[in-house]
Structure formats: C-alpha cells, structure tokens
C-alpha positions in Angstrom: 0.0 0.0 0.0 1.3 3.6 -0.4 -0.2 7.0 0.3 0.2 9.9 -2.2 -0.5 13.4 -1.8 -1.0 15.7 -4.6 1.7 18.6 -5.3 -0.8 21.0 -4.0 -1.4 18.9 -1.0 2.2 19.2 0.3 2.2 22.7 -0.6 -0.7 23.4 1.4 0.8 21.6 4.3 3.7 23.2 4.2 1.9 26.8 4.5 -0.4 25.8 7.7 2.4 26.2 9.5 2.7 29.4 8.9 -1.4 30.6 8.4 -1.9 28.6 12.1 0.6 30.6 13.4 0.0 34.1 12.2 -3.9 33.6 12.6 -2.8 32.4 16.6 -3.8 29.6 16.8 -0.7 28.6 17.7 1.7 30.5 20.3 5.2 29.4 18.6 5.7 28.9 15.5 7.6 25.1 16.3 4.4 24.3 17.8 2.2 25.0 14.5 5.0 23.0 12.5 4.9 20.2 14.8 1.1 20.1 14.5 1.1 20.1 10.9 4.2 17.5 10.8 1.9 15.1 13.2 -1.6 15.4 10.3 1.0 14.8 7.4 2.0 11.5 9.2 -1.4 10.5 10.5 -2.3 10.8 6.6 0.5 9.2 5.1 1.4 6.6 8.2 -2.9 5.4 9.3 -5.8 6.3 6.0 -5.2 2.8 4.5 -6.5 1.7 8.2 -9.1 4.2 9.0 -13.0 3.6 8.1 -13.5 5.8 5.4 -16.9 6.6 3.5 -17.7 7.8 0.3 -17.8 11.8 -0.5 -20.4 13.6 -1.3 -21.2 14.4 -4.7 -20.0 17.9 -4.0 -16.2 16.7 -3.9 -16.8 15.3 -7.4 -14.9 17.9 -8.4 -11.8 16.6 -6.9 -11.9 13.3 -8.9 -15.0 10.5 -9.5 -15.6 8.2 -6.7 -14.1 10.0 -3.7 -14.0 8.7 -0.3 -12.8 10.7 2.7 -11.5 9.7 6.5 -11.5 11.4 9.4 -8.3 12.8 11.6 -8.9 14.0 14.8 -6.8 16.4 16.0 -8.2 18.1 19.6 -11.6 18.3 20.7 -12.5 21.5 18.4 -10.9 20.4 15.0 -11.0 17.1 13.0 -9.5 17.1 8.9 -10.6 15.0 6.7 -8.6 13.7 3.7 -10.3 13.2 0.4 -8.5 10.1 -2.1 -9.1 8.2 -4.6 -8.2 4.5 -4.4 -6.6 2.3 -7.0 -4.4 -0.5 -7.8 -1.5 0.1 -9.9 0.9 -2.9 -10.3 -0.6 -4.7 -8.3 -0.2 -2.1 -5.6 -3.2 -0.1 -3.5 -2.5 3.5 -4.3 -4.2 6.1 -2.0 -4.0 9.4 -3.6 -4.8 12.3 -1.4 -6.8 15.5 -3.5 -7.8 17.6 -1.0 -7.7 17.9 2.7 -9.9 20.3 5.0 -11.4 20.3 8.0 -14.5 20.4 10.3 -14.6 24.6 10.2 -14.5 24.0 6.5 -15.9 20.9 5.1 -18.7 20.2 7.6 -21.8 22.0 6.0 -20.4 20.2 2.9 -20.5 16.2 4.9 -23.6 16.5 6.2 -25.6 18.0 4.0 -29.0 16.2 3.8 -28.7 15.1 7.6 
C-alpha cells in the first residue's frame, strides 16, 4: 500500500504552519509545525486503516468516486482527507486531492442530515 499526496497537497501543508501561526492559533511557530508534521503523518502513516466513507457528490470535483477519512486532531478540529483508491501494479494506491477540516468541510458532509 502507499499514500500519495497531490503537489498542491504538500504545498498546502507546508503553508499551515505558517497561516496557524500568524492567525494564533498557535503560540510558537515550532508548535504549529509540529502540529502540521503530526496530520502529514497521521495521513500518510494510518488512511489505508481508518474507516472511510464515500464523499459527497460535491467533492466530485476533486476526482469520480471519492471517499474521505476522518483525523482527529483536539476536541474543536477534525480534517478529513479526500482520495481516490486504486491498484496500480498490483499495488493499493491512495491518492490524497484535497484535505480540509470540520470549520470548512462540515456543512459540505452532512448536508441532507
């Protein structure tokens, strides 16, 4: 199995960081890096074993036939990375096209509940 993130994935990583930081959410700016360090490895290290569920149709626009699982961060904020899955030489691919998180993505989830 391998997990791949998208060029624009890393990138966007690499900025929270930074936007966590400035925005306060974070005292030091270690401490916002370390936080963003720990949701790249969740991602890449535990989504082939989480429970994930397919995405609404709403997320179509990231690829066909999108599923997302949940990371859990504190009590306030879970992200949630969207992927397609596929096997390519004989390989499970996860591929990671967007990531967001509860403040973002929830009115999008649960629309229709």
């Amino acid at each position: 199995m391998q997990v791949i993130l998208l060029p624009e994935i890393l990138e966007y990583l690499e900025n929270l960081a930074v936007i966590l930081y400035e925005k306060g959410y974070f005292t030091f700016e270690e401490t916002a890096s370390k936080y963003m360090l720990e949701l790249y490895d969740d991602i890449v290290l535990t989504l082939p074993e989480k429970r994930h569920r397919p995405a609404p149709k709403y997320y179509d626009k990231y690829g066909k036939g999108m599923h997302y699982a949940a990371f859990p961060k504190n009590r306030r904020t879970t992200w949630y990375a969207f992927f397609i899955k596929y096997e390519a030489n004989g390989e499970l691919i996860y591929l990671v096209r967007y990531i967001g998180n509860n403040h973002t993505e929830a009115h999008h989830l649960y629309e229709g509940y």
